[in-house]
N, C-alpha and C positions, 0 to 999 in steps of 0.2 A: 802282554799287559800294556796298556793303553796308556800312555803319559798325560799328566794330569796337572793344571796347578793352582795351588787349594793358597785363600785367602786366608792369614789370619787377623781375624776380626776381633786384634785386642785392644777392645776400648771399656769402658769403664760402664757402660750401661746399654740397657736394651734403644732408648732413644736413637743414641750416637751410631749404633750398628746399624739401624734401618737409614738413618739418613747417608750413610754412607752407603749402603748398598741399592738404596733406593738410585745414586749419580749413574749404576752402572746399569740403567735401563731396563731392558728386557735381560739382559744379561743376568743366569743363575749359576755364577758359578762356587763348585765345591770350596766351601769355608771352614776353619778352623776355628771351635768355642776353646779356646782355654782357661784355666782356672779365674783369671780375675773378670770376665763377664759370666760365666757360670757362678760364682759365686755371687756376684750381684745381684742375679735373675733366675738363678736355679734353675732346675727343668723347662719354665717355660720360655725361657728362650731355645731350645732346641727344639720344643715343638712349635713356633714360633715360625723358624727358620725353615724347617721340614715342611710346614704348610706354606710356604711362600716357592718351596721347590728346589730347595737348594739341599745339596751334599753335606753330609756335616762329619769330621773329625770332631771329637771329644778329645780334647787335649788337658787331660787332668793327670796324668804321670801316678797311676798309684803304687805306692808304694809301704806292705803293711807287711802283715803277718799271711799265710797262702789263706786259712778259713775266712779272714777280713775281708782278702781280694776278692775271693770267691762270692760271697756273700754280696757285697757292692758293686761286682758286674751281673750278677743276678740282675739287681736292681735297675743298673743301668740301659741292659737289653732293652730294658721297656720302653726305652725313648726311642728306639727306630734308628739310631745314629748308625754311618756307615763305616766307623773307623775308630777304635778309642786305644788309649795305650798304657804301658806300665811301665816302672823302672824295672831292665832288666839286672840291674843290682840286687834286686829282690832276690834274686836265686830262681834254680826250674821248678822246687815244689811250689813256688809261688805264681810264677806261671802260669803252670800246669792246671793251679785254680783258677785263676782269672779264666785261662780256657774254659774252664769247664764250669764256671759262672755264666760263661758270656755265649757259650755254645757257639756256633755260626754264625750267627745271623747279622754279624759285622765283624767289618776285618779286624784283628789283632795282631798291635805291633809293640815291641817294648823300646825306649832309650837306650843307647848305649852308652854315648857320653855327649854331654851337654856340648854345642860349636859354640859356647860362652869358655870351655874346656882348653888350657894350651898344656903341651906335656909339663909346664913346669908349675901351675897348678895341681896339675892330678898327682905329681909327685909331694910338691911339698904341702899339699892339703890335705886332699884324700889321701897320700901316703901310699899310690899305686905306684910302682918304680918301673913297671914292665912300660915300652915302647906304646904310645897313645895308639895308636894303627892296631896294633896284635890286641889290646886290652878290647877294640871294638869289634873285632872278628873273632876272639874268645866270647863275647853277648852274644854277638848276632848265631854263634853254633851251639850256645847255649837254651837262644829264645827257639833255634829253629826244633833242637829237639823237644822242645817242652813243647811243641804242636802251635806257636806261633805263623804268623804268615809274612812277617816280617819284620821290618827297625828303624827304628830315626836315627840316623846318622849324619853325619859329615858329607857334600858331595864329594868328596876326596875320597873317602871309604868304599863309595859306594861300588867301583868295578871290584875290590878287592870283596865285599862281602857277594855275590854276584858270585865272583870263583869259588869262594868258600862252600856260600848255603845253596848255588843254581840261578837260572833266574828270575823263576816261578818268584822265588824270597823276596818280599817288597822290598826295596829303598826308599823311605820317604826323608829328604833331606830339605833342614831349616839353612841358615846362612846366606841367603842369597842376596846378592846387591850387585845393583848396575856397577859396570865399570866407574869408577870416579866417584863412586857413592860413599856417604858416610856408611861405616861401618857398626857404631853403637856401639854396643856392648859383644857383639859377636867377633870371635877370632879367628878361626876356620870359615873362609869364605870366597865362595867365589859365583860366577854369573851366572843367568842364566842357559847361556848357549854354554858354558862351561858345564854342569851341568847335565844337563844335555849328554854331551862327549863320554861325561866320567861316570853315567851309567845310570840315572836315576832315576827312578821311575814317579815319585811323583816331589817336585818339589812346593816347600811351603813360604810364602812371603806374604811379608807385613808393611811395614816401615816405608821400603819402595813402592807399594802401590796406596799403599792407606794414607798415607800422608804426601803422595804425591800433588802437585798444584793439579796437574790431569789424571785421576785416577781408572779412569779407562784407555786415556792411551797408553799409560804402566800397565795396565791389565793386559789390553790388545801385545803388548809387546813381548810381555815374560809369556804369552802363550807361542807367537810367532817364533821365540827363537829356543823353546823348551821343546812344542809339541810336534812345531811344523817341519 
């Protein structure tokens, strides 16, 4: 599997995304729609995107009942997207439907725990007491038998899921920032040549390259030291 790294393009309208993607030239590289520009723009921002040539993650996290999921990746197939994903807290029969909504015809991967996540949240919030690390290689052996292809995790996670699920299992890992970088709202985090290292296969950034004063030499650089 080819290492990849996928922009997320969280801005607040279809405007703001093309003028931002419009800086990086001929450059199409694989982007990430999450919930707050897909709700803005619905569908046609991914077909949008898809016609300008670009890869597109659907990053909507669903999270229902298994007939719902199922039902709503139906749906979603329609768009061509080459990536969407679920909470793998759902459980396997839930899953299992989103599989079987979404059939093949893009990769499916679930969450395991949010790198917004420290164990002393998941403890005194969610009320998970088991070790953050074992709670996300319990998802990742749960997404893989429900016929998943892989999981958003932690680059930390990632050589451990890797041992667990093989390495066919995707890693697609958020958190990423330049050394010296503000960090925001993310806890688990590290670079991207770290990354790199700890097993990942595709990771996803925002902040450092969207809000860069250069956002093509952020672009040029998280590819140089992830891909190369």
């Amino acid at each position: 599997m080819g290492k990849d790294v996928i922009i997320a393009c969280d801005f607040a309208g279809k405007e703001q995304t093309l003028a931002f993607l419009d800086k990086l030239g001929s450059k199409r590289p694989f982007v990430k729609i999450g919930m707050e520009l897909y709700y803005a723009e619905g569908p046609d921002i991914v077909k949008t995107l898809k016609q300008r040539g670009h890869r597109i993650f659907l990053d909507l996290k669903l999270h229902d009942i298994p007939n719902t999921v199922k039902k709503s990746m139906a749906v979603l197939k329609n768009l061509g997207v080459d990536m969407v994903n679920v909470h793998a807290a759902g459980a396997k029969s839930m899953m299992e439907g989103a599989r079987e909504g979404l059939g093949h015809d893009a990769l499916l991967i679930a969450v395991t725990q949010l790198t917004s996540t420290s164990q002393t949240v998941m403890e005194n919030e969610i009320l998970i007491t088991r070790p953050l690390e074992q709670v996300v290689m319990d998802y990742a052996k749960l997404a893989k038998d429900a016929g998943l292809d892989g999981v958003v995790c932690s680059p930390n996670e990632a050589g451990a899921v890797h041992a667990h699920c093989g390495d066919s299992f995707l890693t697609v890992t958020p958190g990423i920032r330049f050394p010296g970088g503000d960090v925001g709202d993310q806890v688990r985090v590290t670079s991207p040549a770290q990354a790199k290292l700890l097993g990942s296969d595709y990771i996803v950034v925002g902040r450092p390259i969207t809000a860069a004063a250069d956002p093509v030499e952020a672009y040029e650089r998280c590819i140089n030291e992830f891909c190369k």
